[in-house]
C-alpha positions in Angstrom: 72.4 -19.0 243.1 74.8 -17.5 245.4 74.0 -14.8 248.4 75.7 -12.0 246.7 74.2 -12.7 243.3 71.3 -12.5 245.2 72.0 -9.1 246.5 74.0 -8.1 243.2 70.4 -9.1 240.5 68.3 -7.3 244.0 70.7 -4.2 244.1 70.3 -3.3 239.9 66.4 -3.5 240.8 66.8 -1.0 243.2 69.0 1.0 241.1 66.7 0.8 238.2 63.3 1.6 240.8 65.6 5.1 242.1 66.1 6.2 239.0 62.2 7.6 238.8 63.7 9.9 241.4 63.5 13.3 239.5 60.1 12.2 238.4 58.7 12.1 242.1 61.5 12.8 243.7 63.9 10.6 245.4 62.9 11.6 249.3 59.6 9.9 247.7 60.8 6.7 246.6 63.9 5.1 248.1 61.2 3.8 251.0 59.1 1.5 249.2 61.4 0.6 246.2 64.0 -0.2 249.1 61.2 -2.6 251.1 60.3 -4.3 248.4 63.7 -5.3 247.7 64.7 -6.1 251.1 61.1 -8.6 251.1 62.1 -10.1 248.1 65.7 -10.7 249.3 64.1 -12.3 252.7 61.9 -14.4 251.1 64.6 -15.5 249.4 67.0 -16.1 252.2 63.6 -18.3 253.9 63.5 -20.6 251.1 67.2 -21.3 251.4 67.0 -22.0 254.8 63.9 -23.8 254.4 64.2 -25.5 251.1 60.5 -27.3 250.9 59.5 -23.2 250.8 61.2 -23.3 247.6 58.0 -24.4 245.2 56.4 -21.1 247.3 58.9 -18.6 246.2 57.1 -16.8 243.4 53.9 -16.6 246.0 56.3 -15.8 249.4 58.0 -12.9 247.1 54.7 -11.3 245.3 52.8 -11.8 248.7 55.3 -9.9 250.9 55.7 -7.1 248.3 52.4 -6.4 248.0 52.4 -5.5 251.4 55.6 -3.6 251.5 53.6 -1.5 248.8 50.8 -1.1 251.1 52.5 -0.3 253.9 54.6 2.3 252.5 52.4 4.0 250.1 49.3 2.9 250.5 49.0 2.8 254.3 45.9 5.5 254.0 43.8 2.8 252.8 44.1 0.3 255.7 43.1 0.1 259.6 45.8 0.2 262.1 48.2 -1.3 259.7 46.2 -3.8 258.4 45.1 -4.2 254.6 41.4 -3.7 253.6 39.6 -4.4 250.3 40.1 -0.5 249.4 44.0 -1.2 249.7 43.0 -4.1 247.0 41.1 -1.6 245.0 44.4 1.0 245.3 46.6 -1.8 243.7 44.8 -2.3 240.9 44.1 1.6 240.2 47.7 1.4 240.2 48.2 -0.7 237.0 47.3 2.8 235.4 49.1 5.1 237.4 51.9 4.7 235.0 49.9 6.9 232.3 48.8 9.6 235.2 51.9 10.5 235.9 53.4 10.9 232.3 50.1 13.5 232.1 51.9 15.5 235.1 54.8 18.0 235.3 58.1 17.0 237.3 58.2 16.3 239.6 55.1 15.3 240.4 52.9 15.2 243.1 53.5 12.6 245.3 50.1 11.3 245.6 49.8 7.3 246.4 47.4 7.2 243.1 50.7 8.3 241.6 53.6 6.8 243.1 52.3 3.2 243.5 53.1 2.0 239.9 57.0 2.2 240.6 57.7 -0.2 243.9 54.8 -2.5 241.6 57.1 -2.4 239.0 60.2 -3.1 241.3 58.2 -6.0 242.4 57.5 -7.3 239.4 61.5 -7.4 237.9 62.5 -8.4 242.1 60.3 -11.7 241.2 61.9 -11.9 237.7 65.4 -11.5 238.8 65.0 -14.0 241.6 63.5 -16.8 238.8 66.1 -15.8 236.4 68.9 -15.8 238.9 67.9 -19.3 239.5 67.6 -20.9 236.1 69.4 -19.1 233.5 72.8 -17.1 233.4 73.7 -14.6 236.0 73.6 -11.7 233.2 70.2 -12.9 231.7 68.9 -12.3 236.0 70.0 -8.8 235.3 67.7 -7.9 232.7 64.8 -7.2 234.5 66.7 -4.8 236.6 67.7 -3.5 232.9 64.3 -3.3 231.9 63.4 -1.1 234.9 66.0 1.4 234.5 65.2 2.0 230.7 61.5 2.4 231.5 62.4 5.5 234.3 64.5 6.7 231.3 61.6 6.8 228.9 60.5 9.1 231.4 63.3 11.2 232.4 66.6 10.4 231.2 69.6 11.3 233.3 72.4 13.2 232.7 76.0 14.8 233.8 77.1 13.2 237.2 73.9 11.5 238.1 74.2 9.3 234.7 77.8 8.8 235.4 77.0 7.3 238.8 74.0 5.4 237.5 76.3 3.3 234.8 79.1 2.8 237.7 76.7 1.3 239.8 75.1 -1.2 237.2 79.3 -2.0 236.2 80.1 -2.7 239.6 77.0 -5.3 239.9 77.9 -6.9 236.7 81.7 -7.5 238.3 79.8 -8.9 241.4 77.4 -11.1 239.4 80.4 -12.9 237.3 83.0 -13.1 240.1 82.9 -17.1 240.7 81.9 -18.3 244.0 85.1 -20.2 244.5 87.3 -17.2 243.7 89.6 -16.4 247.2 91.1 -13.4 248.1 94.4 -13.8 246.7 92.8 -14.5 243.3 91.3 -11.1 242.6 93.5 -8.9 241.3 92.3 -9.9 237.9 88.6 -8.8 238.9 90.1 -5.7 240.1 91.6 -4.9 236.8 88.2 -5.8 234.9 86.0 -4.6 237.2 87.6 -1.0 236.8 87.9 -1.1 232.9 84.4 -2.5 232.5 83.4 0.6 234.6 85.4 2.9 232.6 83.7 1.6 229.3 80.4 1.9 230.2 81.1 5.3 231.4 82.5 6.4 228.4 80.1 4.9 226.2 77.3 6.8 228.8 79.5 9.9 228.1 79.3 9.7 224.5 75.8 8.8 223.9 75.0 11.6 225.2 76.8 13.8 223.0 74.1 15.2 220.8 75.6 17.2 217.5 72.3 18.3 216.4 71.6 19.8 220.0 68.3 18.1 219.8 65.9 17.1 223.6 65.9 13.3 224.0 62.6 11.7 223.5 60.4 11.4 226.0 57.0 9.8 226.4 55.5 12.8 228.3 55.7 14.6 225.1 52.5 12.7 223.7 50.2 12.9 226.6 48.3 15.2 227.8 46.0 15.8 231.1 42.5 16.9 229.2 40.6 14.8 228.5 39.8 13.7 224.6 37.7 15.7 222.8 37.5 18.9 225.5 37.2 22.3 223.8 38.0 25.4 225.5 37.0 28.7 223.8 40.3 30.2 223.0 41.2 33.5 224.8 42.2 35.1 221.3 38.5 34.7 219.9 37.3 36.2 222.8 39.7 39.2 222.7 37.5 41.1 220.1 34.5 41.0 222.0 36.3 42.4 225.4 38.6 45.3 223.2 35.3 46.6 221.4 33.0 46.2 224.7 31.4 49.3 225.7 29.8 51.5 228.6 30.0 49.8 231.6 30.8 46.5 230.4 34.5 47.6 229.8 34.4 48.5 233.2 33.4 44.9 234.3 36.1 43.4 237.3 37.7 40.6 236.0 40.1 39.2 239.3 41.9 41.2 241.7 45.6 40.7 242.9 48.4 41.6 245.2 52.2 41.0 244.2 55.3 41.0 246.1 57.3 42.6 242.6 55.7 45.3 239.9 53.6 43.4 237.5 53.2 44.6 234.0 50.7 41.8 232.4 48.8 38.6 233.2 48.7 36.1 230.6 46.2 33.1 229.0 47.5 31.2 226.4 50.3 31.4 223.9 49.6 30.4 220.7 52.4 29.6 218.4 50.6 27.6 215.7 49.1 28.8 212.9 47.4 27.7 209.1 46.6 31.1 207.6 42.9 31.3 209.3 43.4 30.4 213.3 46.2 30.6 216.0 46.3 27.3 218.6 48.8 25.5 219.7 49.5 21.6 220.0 51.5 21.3 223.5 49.9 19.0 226.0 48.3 20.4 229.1 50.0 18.5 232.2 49.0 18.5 236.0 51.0 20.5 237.5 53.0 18.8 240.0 54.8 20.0 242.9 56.8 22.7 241.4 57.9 23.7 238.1 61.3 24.7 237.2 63.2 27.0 234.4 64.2 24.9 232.0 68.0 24.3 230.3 67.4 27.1 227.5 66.9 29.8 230.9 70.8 30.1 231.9 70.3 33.6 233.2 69.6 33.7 237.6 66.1 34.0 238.3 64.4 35.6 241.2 60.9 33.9 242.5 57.8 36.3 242.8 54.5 35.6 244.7 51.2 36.7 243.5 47.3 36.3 244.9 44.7 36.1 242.6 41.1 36.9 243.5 38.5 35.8 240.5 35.5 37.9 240.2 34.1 37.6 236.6 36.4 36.0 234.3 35.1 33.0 233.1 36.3 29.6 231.5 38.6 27.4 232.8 42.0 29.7 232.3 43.8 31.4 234.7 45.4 34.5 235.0 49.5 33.9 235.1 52.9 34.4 234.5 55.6 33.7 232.0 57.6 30.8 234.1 55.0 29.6 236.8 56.0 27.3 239.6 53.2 26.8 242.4 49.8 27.4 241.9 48.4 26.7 245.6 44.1 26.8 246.5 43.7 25.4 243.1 41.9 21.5 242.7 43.6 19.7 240.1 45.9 22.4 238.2 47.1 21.8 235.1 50.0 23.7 232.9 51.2 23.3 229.5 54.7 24.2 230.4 55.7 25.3 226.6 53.3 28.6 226.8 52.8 28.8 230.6 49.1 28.8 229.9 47.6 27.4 233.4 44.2 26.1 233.7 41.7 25.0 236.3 39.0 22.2 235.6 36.9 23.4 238.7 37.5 27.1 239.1 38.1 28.5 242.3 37.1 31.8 244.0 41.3 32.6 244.8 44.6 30.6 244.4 48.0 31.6 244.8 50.9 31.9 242.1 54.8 31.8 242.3 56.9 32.2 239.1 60.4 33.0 238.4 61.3 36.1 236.6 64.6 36.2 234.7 67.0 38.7 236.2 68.7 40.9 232.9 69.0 44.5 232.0 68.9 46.2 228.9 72.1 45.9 228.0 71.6 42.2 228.1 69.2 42.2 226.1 70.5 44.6 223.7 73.6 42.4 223.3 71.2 38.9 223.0 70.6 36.7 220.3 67.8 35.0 219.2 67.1 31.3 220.1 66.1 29.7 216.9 65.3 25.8 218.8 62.6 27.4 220.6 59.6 25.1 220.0 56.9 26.9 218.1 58.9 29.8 217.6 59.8 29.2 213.9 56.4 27.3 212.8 54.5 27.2 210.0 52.5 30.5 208.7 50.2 28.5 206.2 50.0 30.0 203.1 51.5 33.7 202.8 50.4 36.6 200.9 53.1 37.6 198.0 52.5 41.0 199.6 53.7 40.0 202.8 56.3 38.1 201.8 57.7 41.2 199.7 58.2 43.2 203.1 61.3 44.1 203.8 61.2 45.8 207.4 64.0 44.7 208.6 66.9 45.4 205.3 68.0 41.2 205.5 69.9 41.9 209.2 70.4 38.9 211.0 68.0 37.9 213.4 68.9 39.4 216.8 67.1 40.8 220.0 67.9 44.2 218.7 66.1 43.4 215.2 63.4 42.2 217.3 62.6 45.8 218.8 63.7 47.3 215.3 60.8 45.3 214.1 58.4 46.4 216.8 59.2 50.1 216.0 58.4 49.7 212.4 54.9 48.6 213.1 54.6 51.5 215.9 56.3 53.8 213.3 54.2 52.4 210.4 50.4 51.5 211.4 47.6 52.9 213.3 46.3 51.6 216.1 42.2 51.7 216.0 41.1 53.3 219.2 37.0 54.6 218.5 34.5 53.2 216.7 33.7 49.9 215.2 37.1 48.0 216.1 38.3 45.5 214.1 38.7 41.8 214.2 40.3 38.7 213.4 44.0 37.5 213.1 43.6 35.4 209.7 45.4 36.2 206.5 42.7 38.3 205.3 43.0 40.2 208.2 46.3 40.7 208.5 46.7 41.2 204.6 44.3 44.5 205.2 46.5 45.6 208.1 49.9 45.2 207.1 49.1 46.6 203.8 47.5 49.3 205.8 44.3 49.3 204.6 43.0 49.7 207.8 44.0 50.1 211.5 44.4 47.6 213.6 44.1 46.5 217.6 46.7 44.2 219.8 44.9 41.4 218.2 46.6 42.7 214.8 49.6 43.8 216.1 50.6 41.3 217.8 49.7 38.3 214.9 51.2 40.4 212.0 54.3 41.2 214.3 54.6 37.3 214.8 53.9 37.0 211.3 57.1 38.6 209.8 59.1 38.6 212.8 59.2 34.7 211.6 59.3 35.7 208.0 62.7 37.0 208.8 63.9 34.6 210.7 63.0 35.6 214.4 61.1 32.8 216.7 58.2 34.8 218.0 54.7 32.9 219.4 51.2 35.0 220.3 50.2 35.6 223.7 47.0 36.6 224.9 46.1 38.3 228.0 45.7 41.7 230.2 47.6 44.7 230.7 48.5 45.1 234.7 47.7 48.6 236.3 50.5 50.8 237.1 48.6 51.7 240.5 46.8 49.3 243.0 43.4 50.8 244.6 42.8 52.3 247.7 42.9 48.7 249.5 46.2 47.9 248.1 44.9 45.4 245.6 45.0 45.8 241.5 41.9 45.5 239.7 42.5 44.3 236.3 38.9 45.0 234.1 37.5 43.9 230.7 39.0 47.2 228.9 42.7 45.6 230.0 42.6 42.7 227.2 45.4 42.7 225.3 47.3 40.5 222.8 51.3 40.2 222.4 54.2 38.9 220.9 56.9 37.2 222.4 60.5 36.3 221.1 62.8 33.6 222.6 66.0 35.4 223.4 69.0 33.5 223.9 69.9 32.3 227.5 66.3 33.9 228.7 63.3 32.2 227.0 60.7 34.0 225.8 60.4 37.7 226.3 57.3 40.1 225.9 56.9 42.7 223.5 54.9 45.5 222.4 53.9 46.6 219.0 51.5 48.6 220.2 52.7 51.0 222.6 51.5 52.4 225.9 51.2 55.5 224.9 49.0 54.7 221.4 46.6 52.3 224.1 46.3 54.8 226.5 48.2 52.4 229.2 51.3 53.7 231.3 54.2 51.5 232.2 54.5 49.2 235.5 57.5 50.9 236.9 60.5 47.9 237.6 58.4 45.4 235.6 60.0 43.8 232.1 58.0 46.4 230.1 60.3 49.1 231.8 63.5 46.9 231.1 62.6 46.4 227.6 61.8 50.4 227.3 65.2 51.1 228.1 66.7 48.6 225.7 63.9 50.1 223.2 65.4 53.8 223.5 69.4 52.5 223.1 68.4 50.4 220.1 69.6 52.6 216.5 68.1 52.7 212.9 67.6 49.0 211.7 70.5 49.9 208.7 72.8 50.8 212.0 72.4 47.4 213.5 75.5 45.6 213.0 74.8 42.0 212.5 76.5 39.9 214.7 79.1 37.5 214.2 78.0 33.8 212.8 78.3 31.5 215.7 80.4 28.4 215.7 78.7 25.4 214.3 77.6 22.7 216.4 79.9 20.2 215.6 83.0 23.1 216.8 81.4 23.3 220.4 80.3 19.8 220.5 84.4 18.7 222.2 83.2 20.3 225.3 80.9 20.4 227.6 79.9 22.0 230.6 79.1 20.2 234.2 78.0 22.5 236.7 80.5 25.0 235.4 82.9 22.4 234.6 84.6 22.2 231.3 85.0 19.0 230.4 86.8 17.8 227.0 84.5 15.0 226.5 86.3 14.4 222.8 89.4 13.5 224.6 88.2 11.8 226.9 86.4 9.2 224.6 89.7 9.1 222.6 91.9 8.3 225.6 89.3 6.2 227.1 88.7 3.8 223.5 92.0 4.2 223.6 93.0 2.4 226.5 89.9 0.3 226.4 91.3 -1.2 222.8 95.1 -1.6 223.8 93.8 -3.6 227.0 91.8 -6.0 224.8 94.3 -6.2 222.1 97.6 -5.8 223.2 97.6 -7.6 226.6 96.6 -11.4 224.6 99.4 -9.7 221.5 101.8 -8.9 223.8 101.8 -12.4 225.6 101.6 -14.4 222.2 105.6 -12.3 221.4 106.6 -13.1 224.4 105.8 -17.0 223.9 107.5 -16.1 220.8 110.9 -14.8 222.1 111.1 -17.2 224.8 111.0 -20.2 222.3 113.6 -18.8 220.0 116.2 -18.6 222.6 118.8 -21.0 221.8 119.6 -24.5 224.8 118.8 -24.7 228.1 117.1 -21.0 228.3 114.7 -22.6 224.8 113.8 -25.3 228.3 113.6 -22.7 231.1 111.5 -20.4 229.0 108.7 -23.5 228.4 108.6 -23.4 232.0 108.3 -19.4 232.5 105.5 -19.5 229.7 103.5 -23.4 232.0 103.9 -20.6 235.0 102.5 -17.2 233.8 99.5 -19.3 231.8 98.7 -20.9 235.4 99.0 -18.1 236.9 96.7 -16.6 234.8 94.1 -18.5 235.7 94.3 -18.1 239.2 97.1 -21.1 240.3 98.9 -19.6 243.1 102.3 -19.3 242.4 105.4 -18.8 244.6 109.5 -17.8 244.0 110.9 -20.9 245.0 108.7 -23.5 242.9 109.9 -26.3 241.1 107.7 -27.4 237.8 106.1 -30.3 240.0 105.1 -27.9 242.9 103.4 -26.4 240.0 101.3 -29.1 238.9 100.7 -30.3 242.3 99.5 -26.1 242.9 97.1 -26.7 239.3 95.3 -30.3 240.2 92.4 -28.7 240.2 92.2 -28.1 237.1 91.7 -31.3 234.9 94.0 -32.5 232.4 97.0 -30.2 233.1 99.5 -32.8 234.6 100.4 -34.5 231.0 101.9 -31.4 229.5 103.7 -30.1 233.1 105.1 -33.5 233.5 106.8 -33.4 230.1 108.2 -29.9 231.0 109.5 -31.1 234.2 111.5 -34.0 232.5 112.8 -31.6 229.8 113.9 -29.2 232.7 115.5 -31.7 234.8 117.7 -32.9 232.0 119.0 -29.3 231.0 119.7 -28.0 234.4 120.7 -31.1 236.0 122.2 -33.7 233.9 125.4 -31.7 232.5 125.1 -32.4 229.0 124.2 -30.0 226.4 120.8 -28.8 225.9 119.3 -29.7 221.8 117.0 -29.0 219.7 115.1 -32.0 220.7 114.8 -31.5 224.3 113.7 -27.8 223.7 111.5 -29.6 221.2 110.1 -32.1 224.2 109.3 -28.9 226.6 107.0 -26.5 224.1 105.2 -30.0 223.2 104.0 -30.0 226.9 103.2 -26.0 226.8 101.2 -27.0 223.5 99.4 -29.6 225.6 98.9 -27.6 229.1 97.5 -24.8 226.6 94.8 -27.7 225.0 93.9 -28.7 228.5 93.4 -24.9 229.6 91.4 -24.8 227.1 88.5 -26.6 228.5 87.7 -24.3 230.6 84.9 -22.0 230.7 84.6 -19.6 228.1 84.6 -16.7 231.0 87.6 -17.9 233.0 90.1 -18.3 229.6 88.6 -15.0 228.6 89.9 -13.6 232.0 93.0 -14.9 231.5 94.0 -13.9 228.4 93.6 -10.5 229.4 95.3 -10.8 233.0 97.8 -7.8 233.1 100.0 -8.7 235.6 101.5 -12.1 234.0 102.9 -9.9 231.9 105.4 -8.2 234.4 107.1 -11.5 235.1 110.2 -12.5 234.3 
């Protein structure tokens, strides 16, 4: 193995190790993914300057990576610089830091306990390579490298440029892989040429793969973990709601937490609960640890604005914490975890106060008035278990299309429609019994029914709607500037994915009918004013029916950039089939033509064809050479002085000798061709492949 194949097997490892980037973040990484590399590629270099090292290899390359890995990550655990036995015992925790991380947000936290299993696994496929590299094929030495790149992906796959850049890279190490040692300057044009389409079909085959007609999210292993541990039952917020709405006396005047905020807050939220049999409301998302920030995901395209909260806990109890609908930091918390679906944030150790920044979605009512629904939302579409034939014969919304505005229509028919029980023995509950007895209005009904019937044939007619649980916020803070939220605040809601915002709150209830006024500026008061503008439900026009998927699937957008990815694939297959077809088609006419020209140009066109399939293969050629310069130019390659000898005599006896050129002596010079073309074709499979598809014999005359 060369140097550069060296550096070229070394370089995909580092490629593939940088690629966990948006899972810890790249500032996080590139240090000890980098100084493994650069160990491995020194112990290398030792063993070829010291070749009895070369029987060490394996030990000289695990040995010093190791130590980069300590040095860089785990350099806590040892004692001015040196390894201890707890670095030993932080390597081998390591092995499973793998499966801690896939239980986290990202990106996550970049804890050593965390980070440690990705410059092991560089080290690991850096020893590979290296073996590989030396025993087997160049391309089979690049498989490790492979293998670490598709294992960052099962994490977090890449997209748009950053893909783009990823597949250039690893086409651009193949090239310097396969390029032969002996190949001089002069000589590689014909790598230039396949070094750019090679580039240009993996990029194009990156670009279509990740065209996705059904729109769906790539898999991912996060989705099946989660941070809890097996087994662990929380009581849920929504079976606890009953007992706080019907507490009385003092205990619905009982503090819960305290806050401050830097923007008017109209409700704290639990859980969301999107799942549901006909007898109990969960969900099945994974709680995560939260890493070091969460971010709006791709179905938010509308600008956020980041708000700060600080949370004081007096007597709420359990392990949930008060939040918000798109969280990002939770600081003064131990170990938070999120499940990023419903926002629901929880603390296994609860503390006295933390600190909370979300983003809140910037939109107005007309926006929202204007909005359709977002029908992929996950959850928002599930299963109601078995309904009633009474339910399903409800017809609140006159079969209009699902839209924003149907949303609130909805919400006004059940504040239109149903009482809300305010005194006495409050009802409970939010299975089908229950809500059979309250949308058939058999009796009243609290948030708790409200809000699960609301969910309940919002879905029924086609809107994605979830259950949140909760408190109200108060429209005032106390004397001391912080708000007191109290048992009597409990409160259940629905919530329906809007198109382009995520899920948005809303109440079937109604301030006024709970006894609650609105937080002025919050997204209650935005939703009001949509509420007022919003018409009868038989005046709601339905909206147009979007384009299918397959229409807007030509075209995509890059960071605001339209890009016709259709045409591009054409043009690129395009190109990428006329290069592999029609260079080796277009030299087999031209062999053609040149031996049915008629005499001495039958002759001079053997010896055009000897040249351009020398040249092919890398024989320097020059204006002013005869056929022997030729073969004396191709001596190095074995067996190709038979057939340019017979082409010389045939040459020298039509341009020289004065007599007429025949059939014979053409005859006599496309023999030799035949045999320079069985001699050439001894040659490695790689280099003949090269040459058949060299472009630039092809402009000679």
């Amino acid at each position: 193995m060369s140097r550069r194949q060296t550096v070229a097997v070394l370089a995909g490892v580092l490629v593939g190790g940088l690629c966990f980037g948006p899972v810890f973040g790249l500032g996080n990484l590139w240090l000890s993914v980098a100084a493994v590399c650069v160990v491995a590629y020194l112990a290398t270099e030792a063993c070829r300057q010291w070749p009895r090292l070369t029987a060490w290899r394996p030990l000289l390359v695990a040995a010093g990576g190791l130590l980069a890995v300590v040095e860089t990550v785990l350099r806590a655990t040892t004692v001015v610089g040196l390894p201890r036995v707890e670095s030993v015992r932080a390597l081998g925790r390591g092995l499973d830091s793998w499966h801690l991380t896939l239980q986290s947000t990202w990106p996550a936290r970049p804890d050593p306990e965390l980070v440690v299993f990705v410059p092991l696994l560089t080290l690991v496929a850096c020893l590979l390579a290296i073996e590989l590299l030396d025993r087997a094929p160049p391309l089979v030495a690049l498989l490790p490298a492979v293998a670490v790149l598709g294992v960052s992906q099962l994490y977090l796959a890449a997209t748009g440029l950053t893909a783009v850049l990823i597949a250039v890279a690893f086409g651009l190490i193949v090239i310097a892989l396969l390029i032969p040692d002996t190949t001089e300057y002069r000589r590689l044009a014909p790598w230039v040429a396949t070094s750019a389409v090679t580039v240009a079909a993996i990029v194009t085959g990156l670009v279509v793969g990740a065209i996705d007609p059904a729109g769906r999210t790539p898999y991912s292993l996060q989705k099946v973990q989660a941070a809890t541990v097996a087994g662990t039952r929380w009581p849920s917020p929504l079976d606890e709601l009953g007992s706080r709405l019907g507490s009385r006396g003092t205990d619905k005047d009982d503090v819960l937490f305290r806050y401050s905020a830097s923007e008017p807050v109209d409700r704290w939220r639990l859980v969301a609960l999107d799942d549901f049999d006909g007898a109990n409301w969960t969900t099945d998302h994974p709680l995560l640890r939260m890493g070091t920030e969460l971010t709006p995901g791709p179905e938010i395209r509308v600008p956020t604005t980041e708000q700060r909260a600080s949370v004081r806990l007096e007597q709420l109890d359990g392990p949930w914490l008060p939040g918000q609908l798109l969280p990002s930091t939770v600081g003064g918390v131990t170990e938070p975890q999120v499940e990023p679906i419903g926002s629901t944030l929880l603390a296994p150790q609860r503390p006295d106060r933390y600190e909370l920044a979300w983003r809140e979605p910037v939109v107005d009512s007309s926006y929202l008035l204007g909005a359709g629904i977002d029908a992929d939302a996950p959850g928002g579409l599930s299963d109601l278990g078995p309904v009633p034939p009474e339910i399903s014969e409800l017809n609140p919304l006159q079969g209009k299309r699902a839209t924003f505005s149907t949303a609130l229509a909805l919400e006004k028919y059940l504040r239109d429609n149903y009482q809300v029980a305010v005194d006495g023995r409050l009802p409970t509950g939010h299975s089908w019994p229950q809500l059979r007895a309250f949308l058939l209005k058999e009796q009243p009904g609290t948030s708790e029914q409200f809000a699960a019937g609301y969910v309940a044939l919002a879905r029924l007619n086609g809107i994605p709607a979830r259950l949140a649980v909760g408190f109200r916020a108060p429209a005032e803070p106390d004397a001391d500037g912080l708000y007191t939220v109290r048992d009597s605040d409990a409160y259940a809601w629905p919530e329906v994915a809007v198109d382009g915002v995520g899920w948005w709150p809303l109440d079937p209830v109604g301030r006024a009918a709970s006894g609650k006024t609105s937080v002025a500026g919050s997204t209650a008061e935005i939703t009001e004013q949509a509420r007022a503008a919003v018409p009868p439900v038989e005046q709601i026009e339905d909206p147009e029916v979007p384009p299918s998927a397959g229409e807007g699937a030509s075209n995509r957008s890059w960071g605001g950039f339209r890009l016709p990815l259709l045409w591009v694939f054409v043009i690129s297959a395009g190109l990428l089939l006329l290069w592999l077809a029609g260079v080796p088609l277009l030299k087999f006419a031209r062999a053609l033509r040149r031996r049915r020209r008629g005499g001495s140009a039958s002759v001079v066109g053997a010896w055009t064809e000897a040249r351009d399939r020398l040249r092919a293969h890398g024989v320097p050629v020059t204006a002013g050479m005869t056929v022997r310069d030729l073969a004396e130019a191709a001596r190095e390659l074995p067996d190709t002085g038979p057939g340019l000898d017979r082409v010389a005599r045939a040459v020298d006896h039509a341009l020289w000798s004065g007599g007429a050129a025949g059939g014979e002596l053409s005859q006599q010079a496309w023999t030799g061709v035949r045999e320079l073309r069985k001699a050439l074709r001894s040659r490695p499979l790689l280099d003949r492949l090269q040459a058949s598809l060299e472009v630039r014999t092809l402009f000679t005359r």
